[in-house]
C-alpha positions as CSV (number, residue, x, y, z in Angstrom):
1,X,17.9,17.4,18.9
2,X,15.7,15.6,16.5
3,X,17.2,13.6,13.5
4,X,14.6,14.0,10.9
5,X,16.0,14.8,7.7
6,X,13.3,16.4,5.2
7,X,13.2,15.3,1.6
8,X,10.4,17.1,-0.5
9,X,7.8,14.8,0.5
10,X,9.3,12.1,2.7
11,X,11.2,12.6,6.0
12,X,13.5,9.6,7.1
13,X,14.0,8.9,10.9
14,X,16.3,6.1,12.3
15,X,14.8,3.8,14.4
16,X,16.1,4.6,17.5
17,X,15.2,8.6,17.0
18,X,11.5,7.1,15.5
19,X,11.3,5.4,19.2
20,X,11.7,8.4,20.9
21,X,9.3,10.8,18.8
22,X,6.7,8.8,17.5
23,X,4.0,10.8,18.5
24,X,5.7,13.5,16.3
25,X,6.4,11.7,13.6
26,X,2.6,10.4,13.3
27,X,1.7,13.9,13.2
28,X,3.9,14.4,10.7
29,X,2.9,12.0,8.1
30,X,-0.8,12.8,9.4
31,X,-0.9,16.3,9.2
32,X,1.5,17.3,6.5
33,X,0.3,14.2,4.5
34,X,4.2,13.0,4.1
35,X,5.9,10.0,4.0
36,X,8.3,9.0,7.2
37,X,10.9,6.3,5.9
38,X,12.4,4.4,8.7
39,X,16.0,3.1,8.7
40,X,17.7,0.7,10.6
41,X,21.8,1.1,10.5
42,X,21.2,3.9,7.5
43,X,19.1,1.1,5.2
44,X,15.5,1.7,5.1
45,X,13.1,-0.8,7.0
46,X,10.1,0.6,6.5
47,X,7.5,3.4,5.4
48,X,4.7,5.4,7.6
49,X,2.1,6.8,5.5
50,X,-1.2,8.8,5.7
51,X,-4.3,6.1,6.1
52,X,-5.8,7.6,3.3
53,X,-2.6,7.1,1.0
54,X,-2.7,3.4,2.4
55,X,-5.9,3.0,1.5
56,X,-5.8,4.3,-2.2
57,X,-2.6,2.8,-3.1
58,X,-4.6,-1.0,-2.0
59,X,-7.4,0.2,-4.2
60,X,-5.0,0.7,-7.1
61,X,-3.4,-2.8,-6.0
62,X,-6.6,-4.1,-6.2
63,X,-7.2,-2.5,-9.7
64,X,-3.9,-3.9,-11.2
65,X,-4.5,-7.3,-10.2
66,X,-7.9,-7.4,-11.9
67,X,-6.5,-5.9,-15.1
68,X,-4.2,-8.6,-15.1
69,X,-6.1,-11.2,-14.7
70,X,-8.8,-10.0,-17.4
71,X,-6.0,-9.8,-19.6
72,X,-4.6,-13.4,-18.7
73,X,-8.6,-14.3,-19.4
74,X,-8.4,-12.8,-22.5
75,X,-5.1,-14.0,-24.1
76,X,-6.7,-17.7,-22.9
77,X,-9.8,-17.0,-25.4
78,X,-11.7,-17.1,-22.0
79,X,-14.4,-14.3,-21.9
80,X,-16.0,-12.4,-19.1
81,X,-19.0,-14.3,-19.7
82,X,-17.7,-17.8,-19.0
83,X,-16.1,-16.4,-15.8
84,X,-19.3,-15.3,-14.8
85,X,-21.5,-18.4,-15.2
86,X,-18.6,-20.2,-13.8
87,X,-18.4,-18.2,-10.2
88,X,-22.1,-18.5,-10.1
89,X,-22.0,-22.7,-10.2
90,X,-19.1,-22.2,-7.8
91,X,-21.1,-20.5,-5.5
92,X,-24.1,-22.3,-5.7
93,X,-22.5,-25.7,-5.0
94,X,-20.6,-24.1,-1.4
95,X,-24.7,-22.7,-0.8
């Protein structure tokens, strides 16, 4: 009998049951697009999600961390400008 216990949009799967139905349970997160937490002794370890989720949740990483640092930039009085010029005498030193 397979432990999989279904929550709305995540299912969570020990580790033990995940080592004997892991072809299924990548099909699951796959195919109905849900994510498969992993627990080791009840505590979850881990998370399997669809490559596409993976991949827009890294864009919107990399989307946070540039807010951030414009704002850093900004409350510094430094502008986009300066950051500019400065990357492109950076760049033309390593050249």
């Amino acid at each position: 009998m397979v432990k999989l216990y279904n929550h709305k949009k995540s299912i969570t799967v020990s580790i033990a049951e995940g080592k004997k139905r892991f072809s299924r349970i990548i099909n699951d997160a796959a195919g109905e697009k849900k994510e498969i937490v992993v627990t080791k002794r009840g505590e979850p370890v881990a998370v399997i999600i669809p490559y596409k989720e993976y991949k827009q949740s890294k864009r919107v990483e990399g989307y946070r961390k540039i807010i951030t640092a414009r704002n850093l930039f900004a409350n510094k009085g430094i502008s986009a400008e300066n950051i500019y010029k400065e990357s492109r005498k950076q760049l033309e030193k390593k050249s």
